[in-house]
N, C-alpha and C positions, 0 to 999 in steps of 0.2 A: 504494500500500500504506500501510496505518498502522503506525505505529510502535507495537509490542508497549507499550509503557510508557504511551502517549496515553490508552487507555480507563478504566485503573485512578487513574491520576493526575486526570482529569477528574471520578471515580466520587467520589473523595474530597475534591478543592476542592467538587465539589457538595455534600456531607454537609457539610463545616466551612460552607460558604455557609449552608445548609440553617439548621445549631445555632446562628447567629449572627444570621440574619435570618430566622422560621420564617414571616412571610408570604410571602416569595420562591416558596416551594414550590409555592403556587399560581400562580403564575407559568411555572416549571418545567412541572408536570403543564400545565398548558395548551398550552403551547409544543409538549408530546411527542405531544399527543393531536390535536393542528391538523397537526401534521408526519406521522404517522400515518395520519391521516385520507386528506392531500390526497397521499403516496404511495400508500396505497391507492388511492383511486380512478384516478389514473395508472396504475396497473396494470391497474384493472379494464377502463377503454377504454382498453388499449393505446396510452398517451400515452411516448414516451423520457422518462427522467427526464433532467432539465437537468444 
């Protein structure tokens, strides 16, 4: 289980990350869209995720 508090607190060092260093972002969005990506397709052929 996660801890009720982990999402929002993470949501937020990202945003202050974000206004402090704004090429980071692209970095971020890359990361969410490769992570995305390759759980999708694990679901599509029926892969467990690790």
């Amino acid at each position: 289980m996660i801890h009720p508090a982990l999402i929002p607190g993470a949501s937020l060092l990202a945003g202050i990350i974000i206004l402090v260093f704004p090429k980071v972002l692209n970095y971020i969005v890359a990361l969410y869209l490769i992570l995305v990506g390759v759980l999708g397709l694990m679901h599509f052929f029926n892969m467990p995720a690790a």
